[in-house]
PDB file of N, CA, C, O and CB in Angstrom:
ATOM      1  N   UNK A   1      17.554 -16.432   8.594  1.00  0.00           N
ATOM      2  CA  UNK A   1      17.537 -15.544   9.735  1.00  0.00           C
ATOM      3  C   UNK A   1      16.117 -15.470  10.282  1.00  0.00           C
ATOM      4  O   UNK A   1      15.209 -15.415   9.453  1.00  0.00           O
ATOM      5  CB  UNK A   1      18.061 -14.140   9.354  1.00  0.00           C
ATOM      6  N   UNK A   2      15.800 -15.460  11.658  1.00  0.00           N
ATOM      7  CA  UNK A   2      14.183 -15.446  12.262  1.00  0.00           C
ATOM      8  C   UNK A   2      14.532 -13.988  12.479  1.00  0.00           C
ATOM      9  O   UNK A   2      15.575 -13.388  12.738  1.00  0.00           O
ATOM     10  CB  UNK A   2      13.588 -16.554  13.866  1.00  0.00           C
ATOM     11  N   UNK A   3      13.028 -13.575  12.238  1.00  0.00           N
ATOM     12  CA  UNK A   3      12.628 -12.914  12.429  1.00  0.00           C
ATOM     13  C   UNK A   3      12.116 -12.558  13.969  1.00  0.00           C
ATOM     14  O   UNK A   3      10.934 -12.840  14.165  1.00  0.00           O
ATOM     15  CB  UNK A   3      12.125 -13.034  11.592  1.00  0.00           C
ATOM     16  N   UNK A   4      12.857 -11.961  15.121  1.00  0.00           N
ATOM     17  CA  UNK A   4      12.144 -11.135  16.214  1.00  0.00           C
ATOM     18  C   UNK A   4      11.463 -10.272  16.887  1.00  0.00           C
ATOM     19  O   UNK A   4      11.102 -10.232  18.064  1.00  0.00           O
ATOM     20  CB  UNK A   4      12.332 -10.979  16.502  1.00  0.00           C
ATOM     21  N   UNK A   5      11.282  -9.340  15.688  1.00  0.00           N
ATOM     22  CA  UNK A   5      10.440  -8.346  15.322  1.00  0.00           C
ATOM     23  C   UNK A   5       8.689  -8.691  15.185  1.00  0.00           C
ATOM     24  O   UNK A   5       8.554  -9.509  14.275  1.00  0.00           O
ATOM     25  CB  UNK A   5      11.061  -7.901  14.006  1.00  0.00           C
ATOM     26  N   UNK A   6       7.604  -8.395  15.680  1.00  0.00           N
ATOM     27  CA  UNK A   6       6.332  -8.424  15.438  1.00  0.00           C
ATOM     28  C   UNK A   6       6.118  -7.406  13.998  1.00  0.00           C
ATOM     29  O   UNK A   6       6.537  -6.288  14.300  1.00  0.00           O
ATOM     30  CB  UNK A   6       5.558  -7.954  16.839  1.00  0.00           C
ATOM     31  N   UNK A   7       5.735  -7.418  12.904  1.00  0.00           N
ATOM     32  CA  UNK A   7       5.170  -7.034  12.064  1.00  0.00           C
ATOM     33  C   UNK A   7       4.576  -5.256  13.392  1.00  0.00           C
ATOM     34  O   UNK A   7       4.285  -5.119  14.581  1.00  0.00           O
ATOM     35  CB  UNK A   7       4.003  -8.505  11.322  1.00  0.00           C
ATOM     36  N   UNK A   8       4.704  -4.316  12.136  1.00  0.00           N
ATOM     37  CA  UNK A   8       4.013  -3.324  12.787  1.00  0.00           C
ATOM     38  C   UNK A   8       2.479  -3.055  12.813  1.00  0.00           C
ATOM     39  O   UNK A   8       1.689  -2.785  13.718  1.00  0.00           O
ATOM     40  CB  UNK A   8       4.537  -2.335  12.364  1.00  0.00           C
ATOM     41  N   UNK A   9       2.352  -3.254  11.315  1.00  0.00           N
ATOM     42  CA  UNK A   9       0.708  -3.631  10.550  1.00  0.00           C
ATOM     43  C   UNK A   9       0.514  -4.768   9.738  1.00  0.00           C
ATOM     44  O   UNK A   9       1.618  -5.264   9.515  1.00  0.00           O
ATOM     45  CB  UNK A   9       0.209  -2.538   9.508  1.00  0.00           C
ATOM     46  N   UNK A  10      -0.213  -5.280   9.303  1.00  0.00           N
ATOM     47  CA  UNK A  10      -1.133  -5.453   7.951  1.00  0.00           C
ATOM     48  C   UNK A  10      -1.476  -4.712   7.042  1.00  0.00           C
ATOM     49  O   UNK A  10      -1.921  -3.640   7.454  1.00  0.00           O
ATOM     50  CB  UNK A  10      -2.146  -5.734   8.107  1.00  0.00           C
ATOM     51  N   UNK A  11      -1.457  -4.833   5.920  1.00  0.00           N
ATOM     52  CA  UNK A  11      -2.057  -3.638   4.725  1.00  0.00           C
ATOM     53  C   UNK A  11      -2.614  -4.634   3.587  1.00  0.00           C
ATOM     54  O   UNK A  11      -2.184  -5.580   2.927  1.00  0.00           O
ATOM     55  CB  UNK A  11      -0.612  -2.412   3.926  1.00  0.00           C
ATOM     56  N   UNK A  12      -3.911  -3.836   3.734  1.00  0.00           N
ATOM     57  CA  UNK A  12      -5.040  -4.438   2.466  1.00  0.00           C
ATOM     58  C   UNK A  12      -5.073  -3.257   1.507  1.00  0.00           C
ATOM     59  O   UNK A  12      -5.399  -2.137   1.901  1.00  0.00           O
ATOM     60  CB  UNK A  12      -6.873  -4.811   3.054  1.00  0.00           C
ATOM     61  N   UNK A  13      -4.717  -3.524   0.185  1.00  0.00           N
ATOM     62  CA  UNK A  13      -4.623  -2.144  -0.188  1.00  0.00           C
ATOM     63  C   UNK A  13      -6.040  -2.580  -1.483  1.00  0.00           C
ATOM     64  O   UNK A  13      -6.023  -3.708  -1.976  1.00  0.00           O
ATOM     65  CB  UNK A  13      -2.669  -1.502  -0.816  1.00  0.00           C
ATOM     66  N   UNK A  14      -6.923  -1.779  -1.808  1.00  0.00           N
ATOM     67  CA  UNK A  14      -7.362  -1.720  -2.796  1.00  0.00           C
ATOM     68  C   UNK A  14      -7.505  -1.115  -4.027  1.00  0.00           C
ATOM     69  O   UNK A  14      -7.927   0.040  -4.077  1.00  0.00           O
ATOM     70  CB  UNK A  14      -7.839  -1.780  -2.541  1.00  0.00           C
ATOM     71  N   UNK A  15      -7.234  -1.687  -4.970  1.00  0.00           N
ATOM     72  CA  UNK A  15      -6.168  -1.345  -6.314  1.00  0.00           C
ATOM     73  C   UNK A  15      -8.091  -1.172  -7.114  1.00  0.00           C
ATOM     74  O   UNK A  15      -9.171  -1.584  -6.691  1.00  0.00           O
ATOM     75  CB  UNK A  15      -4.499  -3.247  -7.136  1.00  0.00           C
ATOM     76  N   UNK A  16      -7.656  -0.255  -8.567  1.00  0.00           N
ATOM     77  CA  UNK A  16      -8.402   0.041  -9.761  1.00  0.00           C
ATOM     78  C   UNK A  16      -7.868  -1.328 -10.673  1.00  0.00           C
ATOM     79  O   UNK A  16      -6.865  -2.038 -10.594  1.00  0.00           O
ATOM     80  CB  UNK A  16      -8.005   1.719 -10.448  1.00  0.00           C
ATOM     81  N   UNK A  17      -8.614  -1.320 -11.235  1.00  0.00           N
ATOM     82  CA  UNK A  17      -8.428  -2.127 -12.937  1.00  0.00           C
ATOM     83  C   UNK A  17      -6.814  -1.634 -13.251  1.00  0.00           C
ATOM     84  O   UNK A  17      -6.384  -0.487 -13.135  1.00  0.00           O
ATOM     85  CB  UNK A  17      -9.831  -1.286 -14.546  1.00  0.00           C
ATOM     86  N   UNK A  18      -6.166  -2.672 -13.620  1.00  0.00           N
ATOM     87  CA  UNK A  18      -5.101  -2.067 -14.433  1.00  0.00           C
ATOM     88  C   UNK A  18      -5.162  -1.635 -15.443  1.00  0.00           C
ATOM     89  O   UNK A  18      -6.188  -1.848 -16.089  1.00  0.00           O
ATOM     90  CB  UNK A  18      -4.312  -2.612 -14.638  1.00  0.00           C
ATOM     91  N   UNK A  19      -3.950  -0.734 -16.097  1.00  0.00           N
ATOM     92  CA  UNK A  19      -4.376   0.099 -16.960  1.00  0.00           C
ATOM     93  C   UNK A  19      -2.705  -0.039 -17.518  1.00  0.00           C
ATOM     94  O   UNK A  19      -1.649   0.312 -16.993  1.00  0.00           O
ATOM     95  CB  UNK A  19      -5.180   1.626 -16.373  1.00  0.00           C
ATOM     96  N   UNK A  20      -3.036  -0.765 -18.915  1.00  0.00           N
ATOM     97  CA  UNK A  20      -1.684  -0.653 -19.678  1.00  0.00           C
ATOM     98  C   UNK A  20      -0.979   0.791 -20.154  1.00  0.00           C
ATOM     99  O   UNK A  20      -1.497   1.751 -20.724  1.00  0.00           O
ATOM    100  CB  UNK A  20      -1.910  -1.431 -20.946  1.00  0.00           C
ATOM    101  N   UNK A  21       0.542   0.560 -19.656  1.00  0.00           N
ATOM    102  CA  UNK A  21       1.133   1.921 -19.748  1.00  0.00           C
ATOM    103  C   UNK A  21       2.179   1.769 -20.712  1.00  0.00           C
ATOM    104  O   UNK A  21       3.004   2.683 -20.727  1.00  0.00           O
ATOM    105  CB  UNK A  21       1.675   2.499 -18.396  1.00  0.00           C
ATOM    106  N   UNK A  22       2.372   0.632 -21.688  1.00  0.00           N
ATOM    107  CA  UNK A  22       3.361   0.440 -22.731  1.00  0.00           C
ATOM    108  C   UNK A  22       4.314  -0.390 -22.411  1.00  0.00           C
ATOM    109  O   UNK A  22       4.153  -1.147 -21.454  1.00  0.00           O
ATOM    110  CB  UNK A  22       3.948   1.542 -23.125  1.00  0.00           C
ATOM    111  N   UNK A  23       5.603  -0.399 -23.232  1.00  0.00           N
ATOM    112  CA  UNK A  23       6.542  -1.622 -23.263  1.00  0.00           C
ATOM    113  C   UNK A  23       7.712  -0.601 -22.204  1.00  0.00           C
ATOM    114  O   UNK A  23       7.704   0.615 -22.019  1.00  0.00           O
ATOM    115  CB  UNK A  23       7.178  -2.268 -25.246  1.00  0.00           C
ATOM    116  N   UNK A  24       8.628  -1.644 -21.666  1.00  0.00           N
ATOM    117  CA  UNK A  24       9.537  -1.316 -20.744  1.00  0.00           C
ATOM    118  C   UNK A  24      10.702  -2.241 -21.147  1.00  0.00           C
ATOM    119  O   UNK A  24      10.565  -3.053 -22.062  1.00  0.00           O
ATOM    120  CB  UNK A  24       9.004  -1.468 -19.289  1.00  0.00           C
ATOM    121  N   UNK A  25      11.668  -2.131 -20.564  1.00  0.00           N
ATOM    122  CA  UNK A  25      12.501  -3.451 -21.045  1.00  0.00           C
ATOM    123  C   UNK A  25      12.707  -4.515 -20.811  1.00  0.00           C
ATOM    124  O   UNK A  25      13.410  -5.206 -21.549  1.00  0.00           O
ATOM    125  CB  UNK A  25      13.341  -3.456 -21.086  1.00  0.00           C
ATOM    126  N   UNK A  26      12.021  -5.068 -19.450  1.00  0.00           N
ATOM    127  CA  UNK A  26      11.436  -6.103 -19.024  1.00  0.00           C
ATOM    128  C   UNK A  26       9.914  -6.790 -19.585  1.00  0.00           C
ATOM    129  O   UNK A  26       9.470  -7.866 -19.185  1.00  0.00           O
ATOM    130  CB  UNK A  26      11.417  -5.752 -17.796  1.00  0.00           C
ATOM    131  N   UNK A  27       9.456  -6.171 -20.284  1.00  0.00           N
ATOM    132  CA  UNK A  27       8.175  -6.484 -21.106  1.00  0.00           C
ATOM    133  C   UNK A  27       7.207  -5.352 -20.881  1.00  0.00           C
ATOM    134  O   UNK A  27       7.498  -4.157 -20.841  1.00  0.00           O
ATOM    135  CB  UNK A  27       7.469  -7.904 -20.674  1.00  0.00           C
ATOM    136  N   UNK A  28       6.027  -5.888 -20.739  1.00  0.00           N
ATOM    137  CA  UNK A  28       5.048  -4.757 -20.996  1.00  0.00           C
ATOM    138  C   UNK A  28       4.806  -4.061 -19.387  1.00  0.00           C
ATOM    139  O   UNK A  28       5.112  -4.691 -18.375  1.00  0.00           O
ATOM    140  CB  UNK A  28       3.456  -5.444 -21.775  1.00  0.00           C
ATOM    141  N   UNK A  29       4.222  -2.699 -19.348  1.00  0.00           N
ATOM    142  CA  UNK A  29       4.320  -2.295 -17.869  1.00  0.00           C
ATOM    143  C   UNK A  29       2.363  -2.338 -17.511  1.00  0.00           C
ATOM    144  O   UNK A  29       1.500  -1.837 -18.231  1.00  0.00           O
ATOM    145  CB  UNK A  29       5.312  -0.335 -17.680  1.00  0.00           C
ATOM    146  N   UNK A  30       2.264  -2.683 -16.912  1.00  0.00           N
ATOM    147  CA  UNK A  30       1.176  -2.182 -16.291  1.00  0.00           C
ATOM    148  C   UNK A  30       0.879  -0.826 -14.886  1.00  0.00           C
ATOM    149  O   UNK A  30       1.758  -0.783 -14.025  1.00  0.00           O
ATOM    150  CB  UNK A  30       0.798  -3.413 -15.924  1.00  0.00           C
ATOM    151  N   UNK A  31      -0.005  -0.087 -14.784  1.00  0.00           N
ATOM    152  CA  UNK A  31       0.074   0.393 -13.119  1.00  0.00           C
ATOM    153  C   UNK A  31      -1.228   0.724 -13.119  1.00  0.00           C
ATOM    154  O   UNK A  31      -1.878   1.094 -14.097  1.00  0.00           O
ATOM    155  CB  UNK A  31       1.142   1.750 -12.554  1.00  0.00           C
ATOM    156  N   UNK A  32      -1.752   0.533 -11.578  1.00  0.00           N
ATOM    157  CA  UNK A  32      -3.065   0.752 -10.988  1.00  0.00           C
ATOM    158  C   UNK A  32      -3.586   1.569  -9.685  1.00  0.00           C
ATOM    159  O   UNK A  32      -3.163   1.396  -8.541  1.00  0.00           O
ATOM    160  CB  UNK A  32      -3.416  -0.383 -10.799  1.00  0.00           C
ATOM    161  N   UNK A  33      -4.421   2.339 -10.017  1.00  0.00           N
ATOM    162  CA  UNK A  33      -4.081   3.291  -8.848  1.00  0.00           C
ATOM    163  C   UNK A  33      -4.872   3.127  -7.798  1.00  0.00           C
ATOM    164  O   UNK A  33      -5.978   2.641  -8.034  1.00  0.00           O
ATOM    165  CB  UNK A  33      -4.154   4.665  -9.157  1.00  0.00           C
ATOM    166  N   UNK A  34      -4.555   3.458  -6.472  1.00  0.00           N
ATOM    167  CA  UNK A  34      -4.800   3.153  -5.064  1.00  0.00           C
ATOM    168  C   UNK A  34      -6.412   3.553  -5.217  1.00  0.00           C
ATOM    169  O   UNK A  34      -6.824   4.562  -5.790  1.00  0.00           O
ATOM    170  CB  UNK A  34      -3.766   4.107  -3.838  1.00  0.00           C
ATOM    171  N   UNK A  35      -7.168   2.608  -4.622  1.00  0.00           N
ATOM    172  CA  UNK A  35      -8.820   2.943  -4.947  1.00  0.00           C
ATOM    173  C   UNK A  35      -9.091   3.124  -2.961  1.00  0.00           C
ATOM    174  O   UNK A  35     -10.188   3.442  -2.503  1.00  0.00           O
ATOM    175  CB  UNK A  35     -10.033   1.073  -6.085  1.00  0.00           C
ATOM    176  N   UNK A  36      -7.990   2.874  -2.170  1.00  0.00           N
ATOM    177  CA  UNK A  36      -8.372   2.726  -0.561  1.00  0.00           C
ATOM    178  C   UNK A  36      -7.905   1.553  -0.018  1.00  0.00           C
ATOM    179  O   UNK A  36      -7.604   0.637  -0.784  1.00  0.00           O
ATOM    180  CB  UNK A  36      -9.895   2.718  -0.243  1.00  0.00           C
ATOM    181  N   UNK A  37      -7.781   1.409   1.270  1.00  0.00           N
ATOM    182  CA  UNK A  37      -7.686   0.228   2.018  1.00  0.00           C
ATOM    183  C   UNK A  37      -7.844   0.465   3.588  1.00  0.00           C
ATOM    184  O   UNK A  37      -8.201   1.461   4.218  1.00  0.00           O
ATOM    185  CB  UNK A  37      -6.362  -0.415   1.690  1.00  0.00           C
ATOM    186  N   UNK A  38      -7.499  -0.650   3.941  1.00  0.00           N
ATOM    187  CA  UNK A  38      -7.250  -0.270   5.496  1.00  0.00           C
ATOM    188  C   UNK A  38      -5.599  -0.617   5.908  1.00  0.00           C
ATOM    189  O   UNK A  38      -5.043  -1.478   5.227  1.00  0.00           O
ATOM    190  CB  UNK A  38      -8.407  -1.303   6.573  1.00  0.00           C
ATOM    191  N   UNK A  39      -4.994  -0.099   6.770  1.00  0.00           N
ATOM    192  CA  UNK A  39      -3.912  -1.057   7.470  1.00  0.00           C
ATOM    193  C   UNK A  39      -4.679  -1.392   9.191  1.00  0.00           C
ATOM    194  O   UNK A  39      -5.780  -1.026   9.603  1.00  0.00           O
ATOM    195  CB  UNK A  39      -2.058  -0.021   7.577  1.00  0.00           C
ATOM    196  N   UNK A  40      -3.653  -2.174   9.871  1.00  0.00           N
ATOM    197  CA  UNK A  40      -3.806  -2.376  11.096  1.00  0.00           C
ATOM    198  C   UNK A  40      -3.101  -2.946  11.783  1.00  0.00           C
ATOM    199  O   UNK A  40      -2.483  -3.723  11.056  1.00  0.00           O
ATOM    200  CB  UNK A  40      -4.600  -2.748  11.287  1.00  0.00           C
ATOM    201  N   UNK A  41      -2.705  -3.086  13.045  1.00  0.00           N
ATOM    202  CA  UNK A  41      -2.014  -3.948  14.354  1.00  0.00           C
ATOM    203  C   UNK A  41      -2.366  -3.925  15.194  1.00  0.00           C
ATOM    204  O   UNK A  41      -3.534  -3.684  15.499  1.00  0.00           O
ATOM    205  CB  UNK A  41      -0.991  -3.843  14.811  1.00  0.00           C
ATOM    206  N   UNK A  42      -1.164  -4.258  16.126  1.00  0.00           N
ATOM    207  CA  UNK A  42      -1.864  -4.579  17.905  1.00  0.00           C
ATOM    208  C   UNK A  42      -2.428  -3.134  18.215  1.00  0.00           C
ATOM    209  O   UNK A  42      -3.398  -3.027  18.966  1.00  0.00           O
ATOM    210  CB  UNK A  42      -0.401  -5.085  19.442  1.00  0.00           C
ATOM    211  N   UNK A  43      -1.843  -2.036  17.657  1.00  0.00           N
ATOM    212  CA  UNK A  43      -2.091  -0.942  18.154  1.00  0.00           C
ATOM    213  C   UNK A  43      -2.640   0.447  17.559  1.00  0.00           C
ATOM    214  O   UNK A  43      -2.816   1.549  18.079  1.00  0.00           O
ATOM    215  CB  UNK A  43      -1.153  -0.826  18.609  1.00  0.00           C
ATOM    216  N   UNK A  44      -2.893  -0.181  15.918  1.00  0.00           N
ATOM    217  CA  UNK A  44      -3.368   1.255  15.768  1.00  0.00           C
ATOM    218  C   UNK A  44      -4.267   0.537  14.255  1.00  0.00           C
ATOM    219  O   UNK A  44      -4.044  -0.501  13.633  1.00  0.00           O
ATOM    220  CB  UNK A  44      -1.824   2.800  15.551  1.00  0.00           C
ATOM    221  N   UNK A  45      -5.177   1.468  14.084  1.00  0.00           N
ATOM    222  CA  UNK A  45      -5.999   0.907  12.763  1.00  0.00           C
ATOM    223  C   UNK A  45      -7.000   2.061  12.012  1.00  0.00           C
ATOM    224  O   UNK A  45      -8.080   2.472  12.436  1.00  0.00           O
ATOM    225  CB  UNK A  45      -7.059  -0.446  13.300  1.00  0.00           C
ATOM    226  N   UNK A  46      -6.111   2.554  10.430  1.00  0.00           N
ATOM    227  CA  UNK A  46      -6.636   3.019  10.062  1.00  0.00           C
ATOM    228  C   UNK A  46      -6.720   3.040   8.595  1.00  0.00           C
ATOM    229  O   UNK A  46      -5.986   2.212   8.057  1.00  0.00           O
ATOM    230  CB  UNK A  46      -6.496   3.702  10.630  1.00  0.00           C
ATOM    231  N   UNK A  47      -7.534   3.886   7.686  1.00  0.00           N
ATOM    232  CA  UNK A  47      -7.757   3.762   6.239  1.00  0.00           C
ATOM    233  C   UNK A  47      -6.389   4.228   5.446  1.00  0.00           C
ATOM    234  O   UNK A  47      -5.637   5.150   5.760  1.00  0.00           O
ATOM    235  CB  UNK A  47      -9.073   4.697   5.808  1.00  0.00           C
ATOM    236  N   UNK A  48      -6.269   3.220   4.195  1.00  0.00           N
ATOM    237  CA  UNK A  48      -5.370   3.936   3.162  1.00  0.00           C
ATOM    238  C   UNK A  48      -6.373   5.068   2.563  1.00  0.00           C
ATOM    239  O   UNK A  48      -7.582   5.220   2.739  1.00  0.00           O
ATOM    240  CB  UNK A  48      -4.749   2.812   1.887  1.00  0.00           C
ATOM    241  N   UNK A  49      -5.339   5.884   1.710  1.00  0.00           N
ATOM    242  CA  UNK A  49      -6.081   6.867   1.559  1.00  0.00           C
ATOM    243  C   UNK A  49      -5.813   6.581  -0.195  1.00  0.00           C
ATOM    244  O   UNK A  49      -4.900   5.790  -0.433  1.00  0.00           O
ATOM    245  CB  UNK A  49      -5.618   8.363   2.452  1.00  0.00           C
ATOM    246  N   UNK A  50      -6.524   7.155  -1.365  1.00  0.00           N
ATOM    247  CA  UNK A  50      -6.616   6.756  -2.441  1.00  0.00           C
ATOM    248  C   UNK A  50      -5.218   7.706  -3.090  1.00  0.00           C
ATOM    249  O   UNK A  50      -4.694   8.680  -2.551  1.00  0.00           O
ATOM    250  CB  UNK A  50      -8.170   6.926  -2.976  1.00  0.00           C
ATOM    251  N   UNK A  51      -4.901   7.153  -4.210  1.00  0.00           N
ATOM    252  CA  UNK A  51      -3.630   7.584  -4.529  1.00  0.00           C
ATOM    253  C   UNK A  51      -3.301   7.361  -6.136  1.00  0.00           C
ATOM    254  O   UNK A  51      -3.960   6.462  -6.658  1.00  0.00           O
ATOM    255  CB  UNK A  51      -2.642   6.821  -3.595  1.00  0.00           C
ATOM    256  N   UNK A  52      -2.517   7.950  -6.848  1.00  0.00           N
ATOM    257  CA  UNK A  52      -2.797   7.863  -8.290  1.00  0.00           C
ATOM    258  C   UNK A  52      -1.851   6.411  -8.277  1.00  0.00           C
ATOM    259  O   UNK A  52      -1.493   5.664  -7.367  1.00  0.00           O
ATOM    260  CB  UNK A  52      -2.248   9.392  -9.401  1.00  0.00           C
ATOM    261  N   UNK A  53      -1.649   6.415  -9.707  1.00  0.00           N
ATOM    262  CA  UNK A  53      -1.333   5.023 -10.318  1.00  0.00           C
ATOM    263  C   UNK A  53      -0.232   4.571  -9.654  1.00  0.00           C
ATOM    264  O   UNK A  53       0.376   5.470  -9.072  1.00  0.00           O
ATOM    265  CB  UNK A  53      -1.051   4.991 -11.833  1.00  0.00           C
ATOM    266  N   UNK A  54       0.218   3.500  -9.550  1.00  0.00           N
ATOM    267  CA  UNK A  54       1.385   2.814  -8.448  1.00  0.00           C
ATOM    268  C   UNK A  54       2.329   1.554  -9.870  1.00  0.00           C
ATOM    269  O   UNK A  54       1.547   0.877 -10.538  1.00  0.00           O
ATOM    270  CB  UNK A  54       0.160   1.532  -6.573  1.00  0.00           C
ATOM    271  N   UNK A  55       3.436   1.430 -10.087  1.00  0.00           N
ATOM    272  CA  UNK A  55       3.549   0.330 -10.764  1.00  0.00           C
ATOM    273  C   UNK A  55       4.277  -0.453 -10.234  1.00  0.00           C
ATOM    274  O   UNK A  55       4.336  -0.411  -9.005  1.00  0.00           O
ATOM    275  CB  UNK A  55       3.869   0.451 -11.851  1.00  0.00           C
ATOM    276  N   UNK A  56       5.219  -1.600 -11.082  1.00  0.00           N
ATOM    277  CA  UNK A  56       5.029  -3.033 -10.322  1.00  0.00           C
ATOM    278  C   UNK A  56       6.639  -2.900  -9.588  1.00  0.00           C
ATOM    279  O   UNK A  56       7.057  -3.612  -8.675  1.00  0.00           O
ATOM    280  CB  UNK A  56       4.723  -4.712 -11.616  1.00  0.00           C
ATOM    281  N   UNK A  57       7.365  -1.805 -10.260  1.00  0.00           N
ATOM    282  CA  UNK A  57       8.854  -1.986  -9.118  1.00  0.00           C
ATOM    283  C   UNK A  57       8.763  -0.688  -8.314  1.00  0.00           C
ATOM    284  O   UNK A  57       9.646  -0.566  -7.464  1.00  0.00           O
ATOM    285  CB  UNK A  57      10.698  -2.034 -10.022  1.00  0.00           C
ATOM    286  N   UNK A  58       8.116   0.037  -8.384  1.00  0.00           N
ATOM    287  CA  UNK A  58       7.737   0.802  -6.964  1.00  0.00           C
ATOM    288  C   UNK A  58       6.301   1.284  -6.447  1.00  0.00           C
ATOM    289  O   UNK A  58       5.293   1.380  -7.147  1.00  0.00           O
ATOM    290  CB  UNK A  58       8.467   2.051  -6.971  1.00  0.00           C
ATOM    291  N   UNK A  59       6.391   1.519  -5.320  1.00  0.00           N
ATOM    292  CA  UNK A  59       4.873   1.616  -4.727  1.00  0.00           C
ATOM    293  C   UNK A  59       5.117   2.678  -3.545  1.00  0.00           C
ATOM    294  O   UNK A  59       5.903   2.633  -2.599  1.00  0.00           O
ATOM    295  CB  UNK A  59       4.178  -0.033  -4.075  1.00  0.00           C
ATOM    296  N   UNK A  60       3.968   3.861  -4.006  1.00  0.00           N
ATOM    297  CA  UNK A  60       3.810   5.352  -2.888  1.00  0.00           C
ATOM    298  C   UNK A  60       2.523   5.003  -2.151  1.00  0.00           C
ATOM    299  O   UNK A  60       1.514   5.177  -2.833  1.00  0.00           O
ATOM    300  CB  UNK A  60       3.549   7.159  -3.802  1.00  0.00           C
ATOM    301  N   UNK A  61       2.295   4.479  -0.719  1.00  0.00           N
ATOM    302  CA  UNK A  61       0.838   4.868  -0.089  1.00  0.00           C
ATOM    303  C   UNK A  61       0.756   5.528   0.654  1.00  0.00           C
ATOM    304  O   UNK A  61       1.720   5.644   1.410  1.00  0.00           O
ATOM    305  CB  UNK A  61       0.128   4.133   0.409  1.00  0.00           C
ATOM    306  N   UNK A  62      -0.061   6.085   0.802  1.00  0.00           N
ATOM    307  CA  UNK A  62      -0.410   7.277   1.738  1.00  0.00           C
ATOM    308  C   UNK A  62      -1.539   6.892   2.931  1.00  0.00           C
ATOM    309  O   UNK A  62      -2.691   6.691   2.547  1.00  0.00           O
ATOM    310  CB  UNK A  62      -1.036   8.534   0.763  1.00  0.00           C
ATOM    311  N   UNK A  63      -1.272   6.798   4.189  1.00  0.00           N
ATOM    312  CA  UNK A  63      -1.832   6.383   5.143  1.00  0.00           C
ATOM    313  C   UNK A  63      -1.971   7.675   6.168  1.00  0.00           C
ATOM    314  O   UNK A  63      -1.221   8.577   6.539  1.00  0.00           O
ATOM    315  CB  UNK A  63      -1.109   5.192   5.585  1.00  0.00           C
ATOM    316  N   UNK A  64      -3.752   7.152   6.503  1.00  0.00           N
ATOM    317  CA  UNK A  64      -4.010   8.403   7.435  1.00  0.00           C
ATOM    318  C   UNK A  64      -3.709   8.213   8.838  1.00  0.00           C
ATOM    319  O   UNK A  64      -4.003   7.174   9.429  1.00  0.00           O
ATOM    320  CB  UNK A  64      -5.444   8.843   7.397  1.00  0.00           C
ATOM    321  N   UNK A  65      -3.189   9.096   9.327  1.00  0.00           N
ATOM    322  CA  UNK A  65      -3.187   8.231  10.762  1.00  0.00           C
ATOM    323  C   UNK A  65      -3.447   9.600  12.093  1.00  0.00           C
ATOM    324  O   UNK A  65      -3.381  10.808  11.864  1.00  0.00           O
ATOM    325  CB  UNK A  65      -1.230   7.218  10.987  1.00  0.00           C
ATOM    326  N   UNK A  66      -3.646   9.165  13.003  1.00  0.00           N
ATOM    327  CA  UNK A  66      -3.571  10.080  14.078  1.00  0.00           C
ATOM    328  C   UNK A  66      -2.684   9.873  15.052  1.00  0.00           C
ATOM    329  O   UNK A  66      -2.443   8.675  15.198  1.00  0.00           O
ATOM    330  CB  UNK A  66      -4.657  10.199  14.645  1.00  0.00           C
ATOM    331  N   UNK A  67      -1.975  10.742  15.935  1.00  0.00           N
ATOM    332  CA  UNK A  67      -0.572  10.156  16.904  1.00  0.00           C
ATOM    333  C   UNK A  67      -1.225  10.384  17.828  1.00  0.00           C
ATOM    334  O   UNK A  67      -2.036  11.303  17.944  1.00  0.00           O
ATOM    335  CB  UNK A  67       1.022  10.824  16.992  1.00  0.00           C
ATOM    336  N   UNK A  68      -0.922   9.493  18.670  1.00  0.00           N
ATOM    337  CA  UNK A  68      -1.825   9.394  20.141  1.00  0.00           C
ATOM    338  C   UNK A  68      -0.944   8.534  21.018  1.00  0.00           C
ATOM    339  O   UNK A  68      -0.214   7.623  20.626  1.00  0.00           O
ATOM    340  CB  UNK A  68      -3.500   8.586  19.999  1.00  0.00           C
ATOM    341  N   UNK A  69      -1.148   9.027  22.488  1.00  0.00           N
ATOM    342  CA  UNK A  69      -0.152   8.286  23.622  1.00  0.00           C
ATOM    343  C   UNK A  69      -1.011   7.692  24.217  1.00  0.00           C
ATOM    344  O   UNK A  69      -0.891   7.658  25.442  1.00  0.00           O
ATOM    345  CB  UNK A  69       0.743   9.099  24.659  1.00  0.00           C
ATOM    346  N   UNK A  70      -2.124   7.045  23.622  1.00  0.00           N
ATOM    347  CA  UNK A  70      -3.188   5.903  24.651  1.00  0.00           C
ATOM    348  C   UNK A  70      -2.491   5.190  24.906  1.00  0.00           C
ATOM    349  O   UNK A  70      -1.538   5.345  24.142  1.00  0.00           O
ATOM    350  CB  UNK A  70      -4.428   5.063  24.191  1.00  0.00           C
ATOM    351  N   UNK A  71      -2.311   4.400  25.568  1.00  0.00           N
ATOM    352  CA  UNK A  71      -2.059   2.929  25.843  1.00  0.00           C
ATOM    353  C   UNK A  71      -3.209   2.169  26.364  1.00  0.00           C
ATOM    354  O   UNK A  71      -3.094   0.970  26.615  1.00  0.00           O
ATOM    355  CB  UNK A  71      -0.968   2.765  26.815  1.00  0.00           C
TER     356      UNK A  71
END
């Protein structure tokens, strides 16, 4: 299936050292917590904001943003 949609952003996220959190039943777990980033697009560009530990089958970020009707 193509895709017709433009992407909304980019996201660079910057992660801590991982930090072993024990065995799971898929093997061992790791998680690392949000140290910052940026996102961005055609139209808007701003910082991730830092966030506690994240692991590898789900992920919470928290993005700052401001709402604005510039064009």
């Amino acid at each position: 299936m193509q895709n017709l949609t433009p992407p909304l952003f980019s996201l660079d996220v910057e992660l801590a050292p991982a930090i072993e959190a024990g065995l799971a039943p898929q093997g061992s777990r790791r998680i690392s917590p949000i140290v910052g980033g940026l996102f961005s697009g055609s139209r808007l560009r701003r910082t991730v904001l830092p966030r506690g530990p994240i692991g590898t089958s789900s992920v919470r970020i928290e993005l700052s943003c401001n709402a604005s009707n510039k064009k």
